[in-house]
C-alpha positions in Angstrom: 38.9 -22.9 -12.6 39.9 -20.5 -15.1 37.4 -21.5 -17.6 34.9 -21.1 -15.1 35.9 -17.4 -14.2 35.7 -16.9 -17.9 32.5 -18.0 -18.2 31.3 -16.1 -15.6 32.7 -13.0 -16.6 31.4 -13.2 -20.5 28.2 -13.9 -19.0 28.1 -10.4 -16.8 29.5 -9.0 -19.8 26.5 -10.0 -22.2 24.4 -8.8 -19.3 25.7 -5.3 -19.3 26.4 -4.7 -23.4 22.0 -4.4 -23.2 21.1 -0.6 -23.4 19.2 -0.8 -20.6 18.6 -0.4 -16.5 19.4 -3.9 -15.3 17.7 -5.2 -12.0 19.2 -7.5 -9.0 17.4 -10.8 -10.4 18.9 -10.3 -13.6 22.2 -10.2 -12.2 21.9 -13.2 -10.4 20.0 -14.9 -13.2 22.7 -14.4 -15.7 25.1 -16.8 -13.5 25.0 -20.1 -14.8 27.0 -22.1 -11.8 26.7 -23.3 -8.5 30.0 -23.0 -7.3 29.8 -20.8 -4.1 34.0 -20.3 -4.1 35.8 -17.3 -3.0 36.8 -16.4 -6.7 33.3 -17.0 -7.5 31.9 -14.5 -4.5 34.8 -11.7 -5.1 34.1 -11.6 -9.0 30.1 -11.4 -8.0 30.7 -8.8 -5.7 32.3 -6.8 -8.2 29.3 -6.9 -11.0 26.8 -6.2 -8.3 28.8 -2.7 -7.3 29.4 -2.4 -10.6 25.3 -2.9 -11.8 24.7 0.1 -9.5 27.2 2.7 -11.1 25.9 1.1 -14.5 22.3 1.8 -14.0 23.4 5.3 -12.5 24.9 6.2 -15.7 22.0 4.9 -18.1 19.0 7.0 -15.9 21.9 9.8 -16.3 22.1 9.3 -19.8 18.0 8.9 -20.2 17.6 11.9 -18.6 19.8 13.9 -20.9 18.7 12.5 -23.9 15.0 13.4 -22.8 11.8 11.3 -22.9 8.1 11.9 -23.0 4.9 9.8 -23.4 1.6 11.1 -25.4 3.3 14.6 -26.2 4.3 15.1 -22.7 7.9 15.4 -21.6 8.5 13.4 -18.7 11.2 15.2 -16.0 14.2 14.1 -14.2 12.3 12.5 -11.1 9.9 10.9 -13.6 12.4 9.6 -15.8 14.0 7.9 -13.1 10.7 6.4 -11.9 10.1 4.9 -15.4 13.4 3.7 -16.8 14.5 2.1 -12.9 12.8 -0.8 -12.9 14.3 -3.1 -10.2 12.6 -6.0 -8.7 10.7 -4.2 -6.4 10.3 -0.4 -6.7 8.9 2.5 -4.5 8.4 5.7 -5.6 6.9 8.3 -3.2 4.9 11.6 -4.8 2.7 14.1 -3.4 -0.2 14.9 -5.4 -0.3 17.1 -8.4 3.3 15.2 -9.3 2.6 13.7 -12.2 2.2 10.0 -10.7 -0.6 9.0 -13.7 1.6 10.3 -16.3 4.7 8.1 -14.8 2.6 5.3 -14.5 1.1 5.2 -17.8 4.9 6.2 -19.2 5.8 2.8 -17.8 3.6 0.9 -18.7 4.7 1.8 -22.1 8.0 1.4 -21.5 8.3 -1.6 -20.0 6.3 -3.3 -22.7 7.6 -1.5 -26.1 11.6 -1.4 -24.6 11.4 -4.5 -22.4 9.2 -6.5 -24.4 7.1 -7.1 -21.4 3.5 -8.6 -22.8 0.6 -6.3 -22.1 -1.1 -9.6 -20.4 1.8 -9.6 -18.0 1.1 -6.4 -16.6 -1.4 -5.5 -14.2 -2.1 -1.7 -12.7 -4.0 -0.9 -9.5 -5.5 1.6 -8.1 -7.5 2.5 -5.2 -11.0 3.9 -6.5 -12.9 3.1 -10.2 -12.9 6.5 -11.1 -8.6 6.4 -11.5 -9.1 2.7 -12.9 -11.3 4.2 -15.8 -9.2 7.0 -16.1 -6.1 5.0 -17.0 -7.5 2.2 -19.1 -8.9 5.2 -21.8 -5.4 6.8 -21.5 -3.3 3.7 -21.9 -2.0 3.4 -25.1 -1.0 -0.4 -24.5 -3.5 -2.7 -25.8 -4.7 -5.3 -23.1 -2.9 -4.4 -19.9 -5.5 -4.9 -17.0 -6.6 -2.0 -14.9 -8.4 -2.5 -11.8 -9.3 -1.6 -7.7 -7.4 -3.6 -4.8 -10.9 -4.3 -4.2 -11.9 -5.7 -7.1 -8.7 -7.4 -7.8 -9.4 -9.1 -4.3 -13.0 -10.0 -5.4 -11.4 -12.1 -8.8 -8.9 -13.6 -7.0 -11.6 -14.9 -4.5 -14.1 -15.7 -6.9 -11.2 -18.1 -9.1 -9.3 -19.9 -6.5 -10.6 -23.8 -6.3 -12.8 -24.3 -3.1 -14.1 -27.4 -1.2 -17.1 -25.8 -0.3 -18.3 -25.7 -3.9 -19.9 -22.3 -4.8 -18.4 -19.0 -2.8 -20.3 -16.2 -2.2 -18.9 -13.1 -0.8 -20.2 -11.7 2.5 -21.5 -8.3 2.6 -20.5 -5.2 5.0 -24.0 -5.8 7.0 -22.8 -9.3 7.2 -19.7 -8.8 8.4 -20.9 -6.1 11.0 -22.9 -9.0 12.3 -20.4 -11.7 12.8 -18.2 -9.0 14.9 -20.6 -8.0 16.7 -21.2 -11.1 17.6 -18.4 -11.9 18.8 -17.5 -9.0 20.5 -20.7 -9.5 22.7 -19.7 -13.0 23.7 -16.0 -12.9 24.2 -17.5 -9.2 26.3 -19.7 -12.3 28.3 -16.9 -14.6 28.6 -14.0 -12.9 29.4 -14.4 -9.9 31.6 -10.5 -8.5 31.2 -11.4 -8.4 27.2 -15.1 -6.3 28.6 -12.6 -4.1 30.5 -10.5 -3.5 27.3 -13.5 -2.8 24.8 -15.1 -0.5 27.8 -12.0 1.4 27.7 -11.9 1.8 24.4 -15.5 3.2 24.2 -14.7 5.5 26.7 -11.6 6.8 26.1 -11.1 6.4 21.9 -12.9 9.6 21.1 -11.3 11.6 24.2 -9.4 14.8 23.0 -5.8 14.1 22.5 -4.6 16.2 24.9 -2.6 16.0 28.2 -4.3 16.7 30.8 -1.2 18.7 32.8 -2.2 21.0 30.1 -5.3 22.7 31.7 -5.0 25.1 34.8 -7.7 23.1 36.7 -10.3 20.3 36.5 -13.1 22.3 35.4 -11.5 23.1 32.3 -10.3 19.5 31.2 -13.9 18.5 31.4 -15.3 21.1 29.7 -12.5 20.3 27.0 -14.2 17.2 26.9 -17.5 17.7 26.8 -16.5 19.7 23.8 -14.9 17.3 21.6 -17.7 14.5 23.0 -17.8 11.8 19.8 -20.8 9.2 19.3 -19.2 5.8 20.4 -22.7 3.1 20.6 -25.7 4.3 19.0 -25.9 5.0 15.0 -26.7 8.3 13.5 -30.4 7.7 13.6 -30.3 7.5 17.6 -27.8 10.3 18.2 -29.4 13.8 19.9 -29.6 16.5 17.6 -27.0 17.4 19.1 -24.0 15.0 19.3 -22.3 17.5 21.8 -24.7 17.6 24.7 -24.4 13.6 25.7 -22.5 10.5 25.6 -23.8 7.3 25.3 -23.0 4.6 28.1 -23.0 0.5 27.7 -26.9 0.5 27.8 -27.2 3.1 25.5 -28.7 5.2 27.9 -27.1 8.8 27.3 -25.3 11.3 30.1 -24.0 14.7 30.7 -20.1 13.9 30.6 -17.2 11.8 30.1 -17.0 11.6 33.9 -20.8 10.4 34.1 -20.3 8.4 31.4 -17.4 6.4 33.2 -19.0 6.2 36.5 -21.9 4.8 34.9 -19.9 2.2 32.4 
């Protein structure tokens, strides 16, 4: 037993003589043993409140020793943001922050002072135009770059199917096969008709309550006000997309009132 606890202490020990932030996993990695004993537990216990203290002091100490990427000095919040790097990490910013210098700041870092490969690492982003963006101003070699939408396309494309060949569908497609479906479960199932008719009807309403107004009249003309196209595409809509609203048939009336006697 005592050989064990000795073990298990040198091994937390190694852990923490690394000049660097250390995350859950590696905690738990860095036990060699199955034994699940109350010793075992207490001394675990202590090294995981103790991780949290450590890695307080090292962003601490990062901070006041100062660090910048390209020329640019990084601040306290972005420090923080590079050097933590637990399993799983969220960082909220607004924009104008400095996110793309933090990200780009650890992508560095984690592969020159973790010795993460660059093909291990993978960045997304939400439109090309950031994608480009960072893959000219990363200065690691080889680290992949790319859109949740295109990242979704690859990994589509590369999985193993029965089918054979895979082809992706396309928005026209797609609006198709809903609207297909939405017309027959709409022919089928006349609580789900109720539901969508509802949802034409009173999606686009103005959000507010009606106790609000001093009489009827003035709700409605509220309404008609803030009147939304629902059914017909742009082509189809009146010039102006105030003065009517469409019904079921795509017939168009005066008000939401007409519009729900007539639905």
């Amino acid at each position: 037993m005592l050989k064990h606890v000795r073990q298990l202490i040198s091994s937390f020990r190694h852990l923490f003589s690394e000049s660097k932030y250390i995350a859950s996993s590696e905690l738990l990695n860095s036990i060699n043993t199955n034994d699940s004993g109350i010793i075992n537990r207490l001394i675990i216990q202590y090294f995981a409140h103790y991780r949290q203290k450590y890695n307080k002091k090292y962003i601490k100490k990062t901070q006041q020793k100062g660090l910048s990427w390209s020329g640019c000095a990084l601040d306290k919040q972005q420090i923080e943001a590079v050097v933590a790097c637990e399993d799983a990490q969220l960082v909220l910013a607004s924009a104008g922050s400095g996110k793309t210098l933090s990200l780009l700041a650890k992508i560095d870092y984690i592969h020159s002072q973790l010795h993460v490969s660059s093909e291990q690492i993978l960045a997304i982003s939400f439109t090309k135009k950031t994608v480009s963006e960072l893959t000219q101003r990363c200065s690691v070699k080889g680290v992949e770059f790319r859109t949740f939408h295109s990242l979704g396309n690859n990994i589509l494309r590369n999985i193993p199917s029965e089918l054979g060949a895979k082809t992706l569908i396309s928005e026209q497609d797609i609006a198709k096969y809903f609207s297909s479906i939405i017309h027959q479960l709409c022919s089928d199932n006349r609580t789900f008709a109720r539901a969508v008719n509802n949802y034409i009807l009173f999606y686009f309403s103005a959000p507010q309550n009606p106790g609000v107004f001093k009489n009827d009249m003035k709700r409605i003309s509220f309404n008609r006000q803030y009147l939304r196209r629902a059914l017909k595409d742009e082509n189809n809509i009146p010039k102006n997309p105030h003065s009517k609203s469409p019904i079921l048939n795509g017939d168009f009336i005066r008000s939401k009132e007409d519009q729900l006697v007539a639905n």
